[in-house]
N, CA, C and O atoms as a Tripos MOL2 file, in Angstrom:
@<TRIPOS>MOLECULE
protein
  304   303    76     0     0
PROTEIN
NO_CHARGES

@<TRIPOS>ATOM
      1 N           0.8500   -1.1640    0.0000 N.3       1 UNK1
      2 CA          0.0000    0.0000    0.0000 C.3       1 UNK1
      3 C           0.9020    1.2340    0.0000 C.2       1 UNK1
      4 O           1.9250    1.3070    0.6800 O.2       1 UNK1
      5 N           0.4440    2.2210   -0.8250 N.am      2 UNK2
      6 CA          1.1420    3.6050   -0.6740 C.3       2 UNK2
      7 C           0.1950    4.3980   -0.0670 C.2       2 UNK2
      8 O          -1.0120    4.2600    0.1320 O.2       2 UNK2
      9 N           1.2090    5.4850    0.2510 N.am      3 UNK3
     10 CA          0.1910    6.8310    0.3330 C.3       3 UNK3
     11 C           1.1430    8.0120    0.0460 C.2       3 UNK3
     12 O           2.3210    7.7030   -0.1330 O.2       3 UNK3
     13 N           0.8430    9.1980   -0.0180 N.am      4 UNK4
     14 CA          1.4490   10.1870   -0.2710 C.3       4 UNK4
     15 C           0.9170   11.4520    0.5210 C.2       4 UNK4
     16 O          -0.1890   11.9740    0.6630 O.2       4 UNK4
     17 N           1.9130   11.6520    0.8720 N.am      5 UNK5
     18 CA          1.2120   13.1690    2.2870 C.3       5 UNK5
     19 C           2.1760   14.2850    1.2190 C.2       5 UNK5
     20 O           3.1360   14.2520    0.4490 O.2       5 UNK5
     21 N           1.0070   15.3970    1.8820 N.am      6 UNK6
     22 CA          1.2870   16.4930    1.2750 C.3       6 UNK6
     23 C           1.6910   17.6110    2.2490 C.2       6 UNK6
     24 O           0.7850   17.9000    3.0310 O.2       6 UNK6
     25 N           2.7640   18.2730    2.3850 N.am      7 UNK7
     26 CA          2.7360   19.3000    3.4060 C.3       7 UNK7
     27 C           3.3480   20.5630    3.4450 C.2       7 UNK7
     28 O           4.5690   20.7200    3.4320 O.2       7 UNK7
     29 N           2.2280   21.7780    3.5090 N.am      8 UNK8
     30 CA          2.6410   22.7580    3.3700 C.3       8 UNK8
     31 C           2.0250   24.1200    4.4400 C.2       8 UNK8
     32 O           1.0370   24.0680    5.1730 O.2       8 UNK8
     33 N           2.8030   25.0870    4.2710 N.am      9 UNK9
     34 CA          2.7900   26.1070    5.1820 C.3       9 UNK9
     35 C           1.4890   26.4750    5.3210 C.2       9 UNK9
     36 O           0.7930   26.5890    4.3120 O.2       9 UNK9
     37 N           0.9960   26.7040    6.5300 N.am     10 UNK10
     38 CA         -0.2400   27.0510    6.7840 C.3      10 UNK10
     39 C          -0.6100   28.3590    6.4900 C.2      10 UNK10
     40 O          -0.0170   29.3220    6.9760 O.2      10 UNK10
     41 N          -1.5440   28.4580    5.7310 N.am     11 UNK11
     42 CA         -2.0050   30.2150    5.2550 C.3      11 UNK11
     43 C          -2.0330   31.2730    6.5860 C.2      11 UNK11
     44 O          -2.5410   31.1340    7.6990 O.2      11 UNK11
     45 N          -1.2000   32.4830    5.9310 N.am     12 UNK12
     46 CA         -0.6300   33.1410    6.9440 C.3      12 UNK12
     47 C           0.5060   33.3160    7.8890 C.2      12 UNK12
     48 O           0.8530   34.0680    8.8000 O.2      12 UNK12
     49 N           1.0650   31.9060    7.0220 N.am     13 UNK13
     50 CA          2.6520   31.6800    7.8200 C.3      13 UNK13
     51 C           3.6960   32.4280    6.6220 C.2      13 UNK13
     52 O           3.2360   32.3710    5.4810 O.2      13 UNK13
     53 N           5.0190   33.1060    6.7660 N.am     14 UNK14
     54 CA          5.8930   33.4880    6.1480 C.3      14 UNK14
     55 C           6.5860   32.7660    5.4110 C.2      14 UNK14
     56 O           7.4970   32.1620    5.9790 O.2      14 UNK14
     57 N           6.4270   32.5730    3.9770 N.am     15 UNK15
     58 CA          7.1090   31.5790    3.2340 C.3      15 UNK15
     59 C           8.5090   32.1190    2.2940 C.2      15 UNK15
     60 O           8.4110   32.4630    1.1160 O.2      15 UNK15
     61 N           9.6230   32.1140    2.9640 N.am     16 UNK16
     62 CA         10.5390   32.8700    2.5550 C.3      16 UNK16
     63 C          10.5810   31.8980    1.1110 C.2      16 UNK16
     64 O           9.8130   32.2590    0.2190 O.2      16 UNK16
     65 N          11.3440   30.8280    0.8830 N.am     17 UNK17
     66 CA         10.9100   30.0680    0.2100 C.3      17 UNK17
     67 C          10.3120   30.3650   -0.8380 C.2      17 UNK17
     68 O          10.8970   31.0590   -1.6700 O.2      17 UNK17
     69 N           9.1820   29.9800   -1.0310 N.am     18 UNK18
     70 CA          8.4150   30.7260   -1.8340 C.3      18 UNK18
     71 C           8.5660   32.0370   -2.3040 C.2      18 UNK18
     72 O           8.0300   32.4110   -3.3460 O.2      18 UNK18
     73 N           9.2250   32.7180   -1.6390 N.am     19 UNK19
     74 CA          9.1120   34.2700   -1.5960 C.3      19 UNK19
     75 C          10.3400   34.1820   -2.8600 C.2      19 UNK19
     76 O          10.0960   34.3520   -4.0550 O.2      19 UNK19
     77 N          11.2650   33.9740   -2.4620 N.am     20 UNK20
     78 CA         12.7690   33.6080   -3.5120 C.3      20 UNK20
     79 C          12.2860   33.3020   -4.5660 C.2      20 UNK20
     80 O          12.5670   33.9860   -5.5500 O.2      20 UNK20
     81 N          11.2400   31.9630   -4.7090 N.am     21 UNK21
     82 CA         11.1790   31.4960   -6.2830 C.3      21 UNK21
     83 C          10.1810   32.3520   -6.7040 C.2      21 UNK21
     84 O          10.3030   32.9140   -7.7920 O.2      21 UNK21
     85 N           9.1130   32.5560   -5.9380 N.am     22 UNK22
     86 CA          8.6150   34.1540   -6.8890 C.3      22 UNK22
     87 C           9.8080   34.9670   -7.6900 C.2      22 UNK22
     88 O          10.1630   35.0700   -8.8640 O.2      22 UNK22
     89 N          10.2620   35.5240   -6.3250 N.am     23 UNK23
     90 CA         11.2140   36.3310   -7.4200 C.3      23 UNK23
     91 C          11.9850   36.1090   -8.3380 C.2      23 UNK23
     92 O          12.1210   36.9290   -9.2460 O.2      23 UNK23
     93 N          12.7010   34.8790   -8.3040 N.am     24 UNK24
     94 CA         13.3300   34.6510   -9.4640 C.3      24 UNK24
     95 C          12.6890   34.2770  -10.7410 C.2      24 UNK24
     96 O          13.3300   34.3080  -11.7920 O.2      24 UNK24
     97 N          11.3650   33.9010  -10.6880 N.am     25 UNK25
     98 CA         10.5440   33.7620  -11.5810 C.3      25 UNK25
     99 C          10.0980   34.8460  -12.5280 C.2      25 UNK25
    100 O           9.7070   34.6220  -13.6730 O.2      25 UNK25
    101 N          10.2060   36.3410  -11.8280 N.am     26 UNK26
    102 CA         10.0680   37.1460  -11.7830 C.3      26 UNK26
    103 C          11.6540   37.7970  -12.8050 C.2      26 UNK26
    104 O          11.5870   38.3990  -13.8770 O.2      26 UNK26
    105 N          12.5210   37.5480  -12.2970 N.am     27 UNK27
    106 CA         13.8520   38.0040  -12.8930 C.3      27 UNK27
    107 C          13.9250   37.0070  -13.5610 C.2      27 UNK27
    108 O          14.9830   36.4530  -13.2650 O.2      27 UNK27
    109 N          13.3560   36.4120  -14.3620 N.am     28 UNK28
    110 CA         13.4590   35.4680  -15.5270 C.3      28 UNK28
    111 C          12.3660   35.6510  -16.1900 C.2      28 UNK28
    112 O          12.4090   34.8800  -17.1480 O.2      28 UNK28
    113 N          11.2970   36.3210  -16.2040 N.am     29 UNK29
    114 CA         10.9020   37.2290  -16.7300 C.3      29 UNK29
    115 C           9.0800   36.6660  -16.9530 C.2      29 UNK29
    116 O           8.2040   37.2000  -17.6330 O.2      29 UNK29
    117 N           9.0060   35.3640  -16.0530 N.am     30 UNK30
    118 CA          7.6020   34.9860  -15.4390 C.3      30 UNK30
    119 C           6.9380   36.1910  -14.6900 C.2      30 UNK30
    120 O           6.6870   36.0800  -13.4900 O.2      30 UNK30
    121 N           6.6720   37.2500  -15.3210 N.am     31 UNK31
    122 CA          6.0600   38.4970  -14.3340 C.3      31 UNK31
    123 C           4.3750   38.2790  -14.2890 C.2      31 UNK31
    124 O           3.6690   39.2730  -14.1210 O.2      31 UNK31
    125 N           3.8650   37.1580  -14.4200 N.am     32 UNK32
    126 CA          2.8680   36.8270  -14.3010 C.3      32 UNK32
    127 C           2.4330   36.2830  -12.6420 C.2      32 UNK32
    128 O           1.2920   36.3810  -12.1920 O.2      32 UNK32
    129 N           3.5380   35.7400  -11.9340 N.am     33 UNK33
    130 CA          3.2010   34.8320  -11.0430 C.3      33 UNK33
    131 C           3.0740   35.8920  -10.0100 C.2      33 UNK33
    132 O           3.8260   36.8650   -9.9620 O.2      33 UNK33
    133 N           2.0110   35.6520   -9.1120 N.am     34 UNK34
    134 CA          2.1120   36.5940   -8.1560 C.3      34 UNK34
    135 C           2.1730   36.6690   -6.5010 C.2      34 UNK34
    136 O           2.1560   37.5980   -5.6930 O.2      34 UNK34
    137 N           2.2730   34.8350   -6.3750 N.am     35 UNK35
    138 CA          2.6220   34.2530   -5.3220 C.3      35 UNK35
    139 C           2.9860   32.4610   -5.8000 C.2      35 UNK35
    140 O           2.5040   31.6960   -6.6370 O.2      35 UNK35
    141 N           4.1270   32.3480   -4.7200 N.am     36 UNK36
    142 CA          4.5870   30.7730   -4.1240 C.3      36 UNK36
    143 C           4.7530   30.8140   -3.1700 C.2      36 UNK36
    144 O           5.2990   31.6960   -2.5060 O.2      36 UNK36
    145 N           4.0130   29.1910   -2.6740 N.am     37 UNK37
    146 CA          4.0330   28.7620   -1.6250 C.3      37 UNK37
    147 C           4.5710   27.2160   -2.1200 C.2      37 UNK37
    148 O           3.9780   26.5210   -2.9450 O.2      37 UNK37
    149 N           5.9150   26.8230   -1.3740 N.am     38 UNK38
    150 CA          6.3790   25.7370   -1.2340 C.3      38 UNK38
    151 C           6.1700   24.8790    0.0030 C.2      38 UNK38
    152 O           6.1370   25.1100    1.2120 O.2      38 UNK38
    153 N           6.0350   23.7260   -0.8130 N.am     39 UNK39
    154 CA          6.0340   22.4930    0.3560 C.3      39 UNK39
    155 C           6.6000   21.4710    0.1450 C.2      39 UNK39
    156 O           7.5380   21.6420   -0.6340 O.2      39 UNK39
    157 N           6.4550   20.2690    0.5360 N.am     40 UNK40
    158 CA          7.4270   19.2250    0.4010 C.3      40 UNK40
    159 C           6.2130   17.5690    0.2130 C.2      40 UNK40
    160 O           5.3050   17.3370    1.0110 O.2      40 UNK40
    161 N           6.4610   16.9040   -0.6840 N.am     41 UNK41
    162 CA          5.8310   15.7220   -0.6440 C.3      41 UNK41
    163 C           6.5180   13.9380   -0.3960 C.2      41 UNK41
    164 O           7.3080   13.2640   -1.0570 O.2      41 UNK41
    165 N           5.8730   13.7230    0.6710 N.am     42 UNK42
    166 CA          6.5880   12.5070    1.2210 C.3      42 UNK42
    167 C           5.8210   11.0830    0.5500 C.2      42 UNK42
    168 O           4.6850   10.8370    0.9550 O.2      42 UNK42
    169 N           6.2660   10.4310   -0.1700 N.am     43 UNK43
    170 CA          5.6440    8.9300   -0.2220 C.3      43 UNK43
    171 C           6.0030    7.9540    0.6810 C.2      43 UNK43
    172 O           7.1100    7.5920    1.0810 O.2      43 UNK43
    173 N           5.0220    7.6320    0.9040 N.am     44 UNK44
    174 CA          5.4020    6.1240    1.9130 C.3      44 UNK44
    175 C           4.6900    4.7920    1.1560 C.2      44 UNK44
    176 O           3.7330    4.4910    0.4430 O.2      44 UNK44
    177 N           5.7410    4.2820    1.7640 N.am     45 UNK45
    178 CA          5.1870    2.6630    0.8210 C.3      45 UNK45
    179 C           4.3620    1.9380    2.4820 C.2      45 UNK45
    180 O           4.3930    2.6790    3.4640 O.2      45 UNK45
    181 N           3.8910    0.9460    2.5830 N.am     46 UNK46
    182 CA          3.2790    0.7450    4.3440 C.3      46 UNK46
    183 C           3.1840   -0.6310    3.9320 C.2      46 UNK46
    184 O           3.3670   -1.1500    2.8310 O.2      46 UNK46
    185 N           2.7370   -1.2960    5.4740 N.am     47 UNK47
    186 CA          2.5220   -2.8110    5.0880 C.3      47 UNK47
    187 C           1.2250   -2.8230    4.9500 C.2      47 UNK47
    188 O           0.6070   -1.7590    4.9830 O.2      47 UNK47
    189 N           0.6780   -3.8520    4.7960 N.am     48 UNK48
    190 CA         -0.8610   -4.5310    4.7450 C.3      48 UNK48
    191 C          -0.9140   -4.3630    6.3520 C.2      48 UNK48
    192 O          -0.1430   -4.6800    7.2580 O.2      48 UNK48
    193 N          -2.4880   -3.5600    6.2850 N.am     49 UNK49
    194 CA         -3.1550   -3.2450    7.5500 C.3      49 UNK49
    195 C          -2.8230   -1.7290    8.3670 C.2      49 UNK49
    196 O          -3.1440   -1.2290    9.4460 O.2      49 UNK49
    197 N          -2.0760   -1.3690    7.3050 N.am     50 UNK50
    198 CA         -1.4170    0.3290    8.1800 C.3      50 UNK50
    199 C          -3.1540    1.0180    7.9570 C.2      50 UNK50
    200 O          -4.1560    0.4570    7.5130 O.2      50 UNK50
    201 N          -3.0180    2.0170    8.3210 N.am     51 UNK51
    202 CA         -4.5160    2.9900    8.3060 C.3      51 UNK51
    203 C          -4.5160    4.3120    7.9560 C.2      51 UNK51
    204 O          -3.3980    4.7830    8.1650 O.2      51 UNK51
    205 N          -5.2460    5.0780    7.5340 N.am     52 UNK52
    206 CA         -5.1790    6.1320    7.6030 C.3      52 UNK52
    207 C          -5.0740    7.0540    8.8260 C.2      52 UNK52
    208 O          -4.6090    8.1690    8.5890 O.2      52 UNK52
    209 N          -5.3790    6.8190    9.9220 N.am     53 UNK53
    210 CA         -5.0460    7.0170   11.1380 C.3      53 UNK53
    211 C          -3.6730    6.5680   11.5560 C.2      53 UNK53
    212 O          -3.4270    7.1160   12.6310 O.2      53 UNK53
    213 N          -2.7840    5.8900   11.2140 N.am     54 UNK54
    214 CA         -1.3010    5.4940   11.2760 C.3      54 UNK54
    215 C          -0.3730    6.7180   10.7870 C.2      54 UNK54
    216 O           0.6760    7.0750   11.3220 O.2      54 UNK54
    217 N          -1.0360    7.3230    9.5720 N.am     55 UNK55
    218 CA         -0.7790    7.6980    8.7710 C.3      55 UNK55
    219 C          -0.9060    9.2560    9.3610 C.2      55 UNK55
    220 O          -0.1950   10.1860    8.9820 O.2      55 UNK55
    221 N          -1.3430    9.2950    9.7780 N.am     56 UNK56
    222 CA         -2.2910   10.7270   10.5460 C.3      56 UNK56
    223 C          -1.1150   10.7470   11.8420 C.2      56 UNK56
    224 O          -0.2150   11.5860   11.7800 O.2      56 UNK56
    225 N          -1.1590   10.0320   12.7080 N.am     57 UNK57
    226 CA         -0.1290    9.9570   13.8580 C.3      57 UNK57
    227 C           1.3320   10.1060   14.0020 C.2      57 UNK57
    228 O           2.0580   10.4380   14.9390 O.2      57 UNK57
    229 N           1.6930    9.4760   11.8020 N.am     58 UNK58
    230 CA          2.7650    9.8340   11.4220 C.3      58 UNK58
    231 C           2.9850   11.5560   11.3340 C.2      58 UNK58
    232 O           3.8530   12.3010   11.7880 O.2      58 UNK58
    233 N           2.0500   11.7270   10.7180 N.am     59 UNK59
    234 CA          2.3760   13.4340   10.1610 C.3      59 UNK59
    235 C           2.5940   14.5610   11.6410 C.2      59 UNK59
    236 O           3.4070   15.4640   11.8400 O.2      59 UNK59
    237 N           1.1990   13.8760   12.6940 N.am     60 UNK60
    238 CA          1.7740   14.6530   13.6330 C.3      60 UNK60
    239 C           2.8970   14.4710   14.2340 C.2      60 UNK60
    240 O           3.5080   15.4720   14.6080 O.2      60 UNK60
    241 N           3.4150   13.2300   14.4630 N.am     61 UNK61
    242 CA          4.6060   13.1380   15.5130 C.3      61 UNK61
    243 C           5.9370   13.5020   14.7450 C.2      61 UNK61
    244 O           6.9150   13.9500   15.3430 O.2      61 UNK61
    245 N           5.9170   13.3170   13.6020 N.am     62 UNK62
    246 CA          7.4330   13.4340   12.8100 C.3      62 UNK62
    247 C           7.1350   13.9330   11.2880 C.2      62 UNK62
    248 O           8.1410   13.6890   10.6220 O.2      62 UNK62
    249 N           6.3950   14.3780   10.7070 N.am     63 UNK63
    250 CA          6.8250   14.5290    9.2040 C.3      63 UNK63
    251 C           5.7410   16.2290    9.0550 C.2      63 UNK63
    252 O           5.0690   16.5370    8.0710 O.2      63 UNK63
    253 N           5.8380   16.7610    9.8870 N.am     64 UNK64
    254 CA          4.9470   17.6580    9.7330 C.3      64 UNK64
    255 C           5.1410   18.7920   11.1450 C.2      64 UNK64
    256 O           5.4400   18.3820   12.2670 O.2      64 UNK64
    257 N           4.9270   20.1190   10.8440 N.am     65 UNK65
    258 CA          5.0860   20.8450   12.0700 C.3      65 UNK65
    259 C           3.7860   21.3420   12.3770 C.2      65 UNK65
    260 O           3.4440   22.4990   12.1320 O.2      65 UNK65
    261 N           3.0530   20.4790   12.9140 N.am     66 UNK66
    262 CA          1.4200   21.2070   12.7220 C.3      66 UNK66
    263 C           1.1300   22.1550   13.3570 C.2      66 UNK66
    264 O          -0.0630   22.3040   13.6210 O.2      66 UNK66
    265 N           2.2870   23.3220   13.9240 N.am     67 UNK67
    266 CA          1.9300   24.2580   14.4730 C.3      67 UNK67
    267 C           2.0340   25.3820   13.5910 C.2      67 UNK67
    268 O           1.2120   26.2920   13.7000 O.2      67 UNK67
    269 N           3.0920   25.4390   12.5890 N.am     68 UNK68
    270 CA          3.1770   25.7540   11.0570 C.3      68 UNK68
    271 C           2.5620   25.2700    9.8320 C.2      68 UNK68
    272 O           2.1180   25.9880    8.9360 O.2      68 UNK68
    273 N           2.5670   23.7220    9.8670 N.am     69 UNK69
    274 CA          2.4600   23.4690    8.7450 C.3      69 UNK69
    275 C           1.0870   22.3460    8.8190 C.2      69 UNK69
    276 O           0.7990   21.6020    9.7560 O.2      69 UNK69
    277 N           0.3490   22.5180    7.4530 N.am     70 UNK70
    278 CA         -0.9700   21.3710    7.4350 C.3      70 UNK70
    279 C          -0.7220   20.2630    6.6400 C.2      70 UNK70
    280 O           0.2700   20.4870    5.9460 O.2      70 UNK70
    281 N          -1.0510   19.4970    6.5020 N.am     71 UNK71
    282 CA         -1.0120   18.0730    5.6190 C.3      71 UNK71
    283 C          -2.1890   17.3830    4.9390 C.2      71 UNK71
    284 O          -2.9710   16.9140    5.7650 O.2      71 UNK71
    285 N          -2.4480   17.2380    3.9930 N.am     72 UNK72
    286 CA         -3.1000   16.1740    3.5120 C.3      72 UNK72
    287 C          -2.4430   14.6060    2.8340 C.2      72 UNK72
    288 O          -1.3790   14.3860    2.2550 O.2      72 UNK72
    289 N          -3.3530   13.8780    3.1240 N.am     73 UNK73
    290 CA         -3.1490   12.6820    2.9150 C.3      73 UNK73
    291 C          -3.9680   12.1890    1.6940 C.2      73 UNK73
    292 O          -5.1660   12.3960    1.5000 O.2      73 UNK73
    293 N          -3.0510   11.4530    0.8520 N.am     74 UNK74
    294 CA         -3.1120   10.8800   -0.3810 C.3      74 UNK74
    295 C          -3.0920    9.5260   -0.3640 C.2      74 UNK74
    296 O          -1.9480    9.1400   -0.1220 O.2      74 UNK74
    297 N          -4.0970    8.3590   -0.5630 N.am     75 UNK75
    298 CA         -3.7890    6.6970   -0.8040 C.3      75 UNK75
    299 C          -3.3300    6.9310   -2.6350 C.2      75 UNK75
    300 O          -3.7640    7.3500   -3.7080 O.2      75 UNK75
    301 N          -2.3190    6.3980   -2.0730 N.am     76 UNK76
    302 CA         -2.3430    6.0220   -4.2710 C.3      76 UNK76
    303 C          -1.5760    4.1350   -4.4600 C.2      76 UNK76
    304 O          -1.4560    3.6260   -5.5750 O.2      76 UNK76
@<TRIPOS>BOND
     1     1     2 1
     2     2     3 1
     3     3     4 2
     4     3     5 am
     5     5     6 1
     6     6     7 1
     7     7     8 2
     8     7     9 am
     9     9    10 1
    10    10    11 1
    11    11    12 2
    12    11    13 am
    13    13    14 1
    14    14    15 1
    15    15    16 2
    16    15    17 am
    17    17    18 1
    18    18    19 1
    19    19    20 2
    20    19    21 am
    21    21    22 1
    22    22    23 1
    23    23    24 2
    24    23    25 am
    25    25    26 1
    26    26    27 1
    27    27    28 2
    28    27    29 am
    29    29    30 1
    30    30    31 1
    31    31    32 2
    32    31    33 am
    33    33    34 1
    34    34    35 1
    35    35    36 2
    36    35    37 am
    37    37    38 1
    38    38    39 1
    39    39    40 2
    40    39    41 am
    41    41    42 1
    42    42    43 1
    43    43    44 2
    44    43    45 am
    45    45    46 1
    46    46    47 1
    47    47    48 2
    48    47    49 am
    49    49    50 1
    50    50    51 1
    51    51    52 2
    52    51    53 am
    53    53    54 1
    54    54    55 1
    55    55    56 2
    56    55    57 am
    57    57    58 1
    58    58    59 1
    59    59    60 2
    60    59    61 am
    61    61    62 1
    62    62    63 1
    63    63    64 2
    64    63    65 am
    65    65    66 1
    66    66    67 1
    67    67    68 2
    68    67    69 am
    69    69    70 1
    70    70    71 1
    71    71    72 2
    72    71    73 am
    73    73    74 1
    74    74    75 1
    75    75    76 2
    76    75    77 am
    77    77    78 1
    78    78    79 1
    79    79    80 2
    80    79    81 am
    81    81    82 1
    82    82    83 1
    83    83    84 2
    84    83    85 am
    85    85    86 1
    86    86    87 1
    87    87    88 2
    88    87    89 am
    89    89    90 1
    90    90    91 1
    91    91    92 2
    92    91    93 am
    93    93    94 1
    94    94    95 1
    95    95    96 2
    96    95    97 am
    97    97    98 1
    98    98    99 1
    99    99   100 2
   100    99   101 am
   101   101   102 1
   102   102   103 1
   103   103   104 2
   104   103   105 am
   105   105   106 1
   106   106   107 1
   107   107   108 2
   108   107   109 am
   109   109   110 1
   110   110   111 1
   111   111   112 2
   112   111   113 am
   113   113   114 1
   114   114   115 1
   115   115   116 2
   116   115   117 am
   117   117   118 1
   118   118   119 1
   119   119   120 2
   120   119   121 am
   121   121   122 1
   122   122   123 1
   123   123   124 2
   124   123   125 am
   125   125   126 1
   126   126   127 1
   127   127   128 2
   128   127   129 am
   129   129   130 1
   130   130   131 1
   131   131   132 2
   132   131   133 am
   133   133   134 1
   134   134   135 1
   135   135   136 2
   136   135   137 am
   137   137   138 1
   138   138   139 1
   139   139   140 2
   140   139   141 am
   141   141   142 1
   142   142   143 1
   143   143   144 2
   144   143   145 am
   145   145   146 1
   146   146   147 1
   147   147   148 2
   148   147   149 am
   149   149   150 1
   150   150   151 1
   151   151   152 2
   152   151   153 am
   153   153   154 1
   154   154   155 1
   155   155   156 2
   156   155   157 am
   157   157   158 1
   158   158   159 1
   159   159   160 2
   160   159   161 am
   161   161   162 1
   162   162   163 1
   163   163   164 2
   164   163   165 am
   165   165   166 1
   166   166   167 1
   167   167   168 2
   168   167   169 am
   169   169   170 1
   170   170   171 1
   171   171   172 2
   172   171   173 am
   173   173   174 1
   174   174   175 1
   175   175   176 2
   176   175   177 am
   177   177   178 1
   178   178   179 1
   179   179   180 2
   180   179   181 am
   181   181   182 1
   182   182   183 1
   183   183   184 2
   184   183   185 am
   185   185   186 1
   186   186   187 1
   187   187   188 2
   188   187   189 am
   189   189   190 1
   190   190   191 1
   191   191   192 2
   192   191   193 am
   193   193   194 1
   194   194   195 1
   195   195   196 2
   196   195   197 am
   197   197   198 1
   198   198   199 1
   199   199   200 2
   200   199   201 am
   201   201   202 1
   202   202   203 1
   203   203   204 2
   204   203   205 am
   205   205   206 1
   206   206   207 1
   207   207   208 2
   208   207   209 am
   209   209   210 1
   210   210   211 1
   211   211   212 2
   212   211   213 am
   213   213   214 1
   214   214   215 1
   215   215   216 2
   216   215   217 am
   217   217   218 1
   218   218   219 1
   219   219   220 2
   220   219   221 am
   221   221   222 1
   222   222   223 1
   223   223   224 2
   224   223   225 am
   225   225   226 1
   226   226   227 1
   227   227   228 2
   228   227   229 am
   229   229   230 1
   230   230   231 1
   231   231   232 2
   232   231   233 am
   233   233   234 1
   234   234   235 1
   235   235   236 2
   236   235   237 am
   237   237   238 1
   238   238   239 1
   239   239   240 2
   240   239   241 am
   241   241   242 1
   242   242   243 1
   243   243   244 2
   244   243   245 am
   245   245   246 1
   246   246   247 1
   247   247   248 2
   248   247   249 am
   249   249   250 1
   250   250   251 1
   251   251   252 2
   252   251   253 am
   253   253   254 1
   254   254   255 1
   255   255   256 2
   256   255   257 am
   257   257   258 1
   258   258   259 1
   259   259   260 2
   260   259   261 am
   261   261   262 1
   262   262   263 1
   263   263   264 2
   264   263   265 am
   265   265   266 1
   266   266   267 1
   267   267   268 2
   268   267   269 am
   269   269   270 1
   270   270   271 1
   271   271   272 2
   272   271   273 am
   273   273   274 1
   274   274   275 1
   275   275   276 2
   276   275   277 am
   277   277   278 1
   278   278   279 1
   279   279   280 2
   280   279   281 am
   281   281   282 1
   282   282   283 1
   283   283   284 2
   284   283   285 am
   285   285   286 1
   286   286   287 1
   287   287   288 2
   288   287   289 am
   289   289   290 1
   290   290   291 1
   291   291   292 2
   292   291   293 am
   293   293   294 1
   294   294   295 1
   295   295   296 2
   296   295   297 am
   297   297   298 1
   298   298   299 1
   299   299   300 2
   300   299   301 am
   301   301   302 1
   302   302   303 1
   303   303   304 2
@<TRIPOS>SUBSTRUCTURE
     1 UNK1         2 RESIDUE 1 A UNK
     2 UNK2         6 RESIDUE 1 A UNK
     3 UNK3        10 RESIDUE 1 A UNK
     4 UNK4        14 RESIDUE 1 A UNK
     5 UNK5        18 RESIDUE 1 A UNK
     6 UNK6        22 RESIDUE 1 A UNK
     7 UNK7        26 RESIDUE 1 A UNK
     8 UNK8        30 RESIDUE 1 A UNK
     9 UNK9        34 RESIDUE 1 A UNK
    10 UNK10       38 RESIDUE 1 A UNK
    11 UNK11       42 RESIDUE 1 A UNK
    12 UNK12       46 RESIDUE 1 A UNK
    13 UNK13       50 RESIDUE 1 A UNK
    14 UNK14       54 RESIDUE 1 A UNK
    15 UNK15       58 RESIDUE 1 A UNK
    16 UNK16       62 RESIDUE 1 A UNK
    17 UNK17       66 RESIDUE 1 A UNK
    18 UNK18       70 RESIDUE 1 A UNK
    19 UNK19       74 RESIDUE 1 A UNK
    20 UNK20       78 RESIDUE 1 A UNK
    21 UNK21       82 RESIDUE 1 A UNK
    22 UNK22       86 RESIDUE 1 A UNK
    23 UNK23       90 RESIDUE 1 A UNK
    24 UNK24       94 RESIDUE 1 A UNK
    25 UNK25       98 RESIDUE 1 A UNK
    26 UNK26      102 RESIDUE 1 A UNK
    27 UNK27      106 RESIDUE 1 A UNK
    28 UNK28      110 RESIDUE 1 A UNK
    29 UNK29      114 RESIDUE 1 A UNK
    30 UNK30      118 RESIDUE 1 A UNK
    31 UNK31      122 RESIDUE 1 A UNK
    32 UNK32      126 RESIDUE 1 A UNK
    33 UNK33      130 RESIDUE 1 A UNK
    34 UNK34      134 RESIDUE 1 A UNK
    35 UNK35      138 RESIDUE 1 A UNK
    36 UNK36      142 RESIDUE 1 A UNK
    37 UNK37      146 RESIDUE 1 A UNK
    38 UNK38      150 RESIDUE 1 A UNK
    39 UNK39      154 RESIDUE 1 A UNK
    40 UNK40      158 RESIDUE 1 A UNK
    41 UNK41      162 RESIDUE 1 A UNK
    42 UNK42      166 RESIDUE 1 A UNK
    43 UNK43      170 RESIDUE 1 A UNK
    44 UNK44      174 RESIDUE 1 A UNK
    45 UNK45      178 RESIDUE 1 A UNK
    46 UNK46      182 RESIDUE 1 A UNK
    47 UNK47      186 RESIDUE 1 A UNK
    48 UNK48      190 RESIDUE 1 A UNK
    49 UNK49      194 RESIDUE 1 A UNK
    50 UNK50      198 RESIDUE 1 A UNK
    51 UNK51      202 RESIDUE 1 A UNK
    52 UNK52      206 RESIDUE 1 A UNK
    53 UNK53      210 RESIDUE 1 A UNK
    54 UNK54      214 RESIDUE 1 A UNK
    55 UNK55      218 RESIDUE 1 A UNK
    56 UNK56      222 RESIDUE 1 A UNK
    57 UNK57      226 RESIDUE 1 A UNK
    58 UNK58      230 RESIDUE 1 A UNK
    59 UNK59      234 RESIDUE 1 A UNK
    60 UNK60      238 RESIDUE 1 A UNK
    61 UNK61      242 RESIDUE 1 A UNK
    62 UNK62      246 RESIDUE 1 A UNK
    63 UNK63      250 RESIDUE 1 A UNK
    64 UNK64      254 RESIDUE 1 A UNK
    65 UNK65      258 RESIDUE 1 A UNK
    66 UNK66      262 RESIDUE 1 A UNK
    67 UNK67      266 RESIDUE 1 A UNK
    68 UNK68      270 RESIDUE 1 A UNK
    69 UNK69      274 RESIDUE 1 A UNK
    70 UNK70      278 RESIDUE 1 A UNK
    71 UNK71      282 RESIDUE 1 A UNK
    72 UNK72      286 RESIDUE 1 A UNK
    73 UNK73      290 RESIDUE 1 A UNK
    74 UNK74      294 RESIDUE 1 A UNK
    75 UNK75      298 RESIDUE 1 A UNK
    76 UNK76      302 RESIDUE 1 A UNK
């Protein structure tokens, strides 16, 4: 079984990050874009019987700063 978590800065948090590839997008002459927000995507492969709640316990305890950052969860 896979899944794929998604995790990114919570709206209203400072995304320097983002802020950079705007701009360089910008000095390369993408003057269209008018915000980025970066995040990071984790796949996990799991055994038979993991849960979406496993999966959930993962993001809070280690793959996620949920005081910054939100997550969604992907089965693929």
């Amino acid at each position: 079984m896979k899944a794929r978590v998604h995790v990114m800065l919570k709206d209203g948090v400072l995304d320097p990050q983002g802020e950079a590839v705007r701009h360089a997008l910008g000095a390369m002459g993408f003057d269209k874009v008018e915000g980025v927000r970066q995040g990071k995507v984790i796949d996990l492969e799991l055994a038979e019987g993991a849960t979406e709640a496993d999966i959930t316990d993962m993001c809070e305890k280690l793959l996620a700063n949920t005081v910054i950052e939100r997550f969604e969860i992907e089965m693929v």
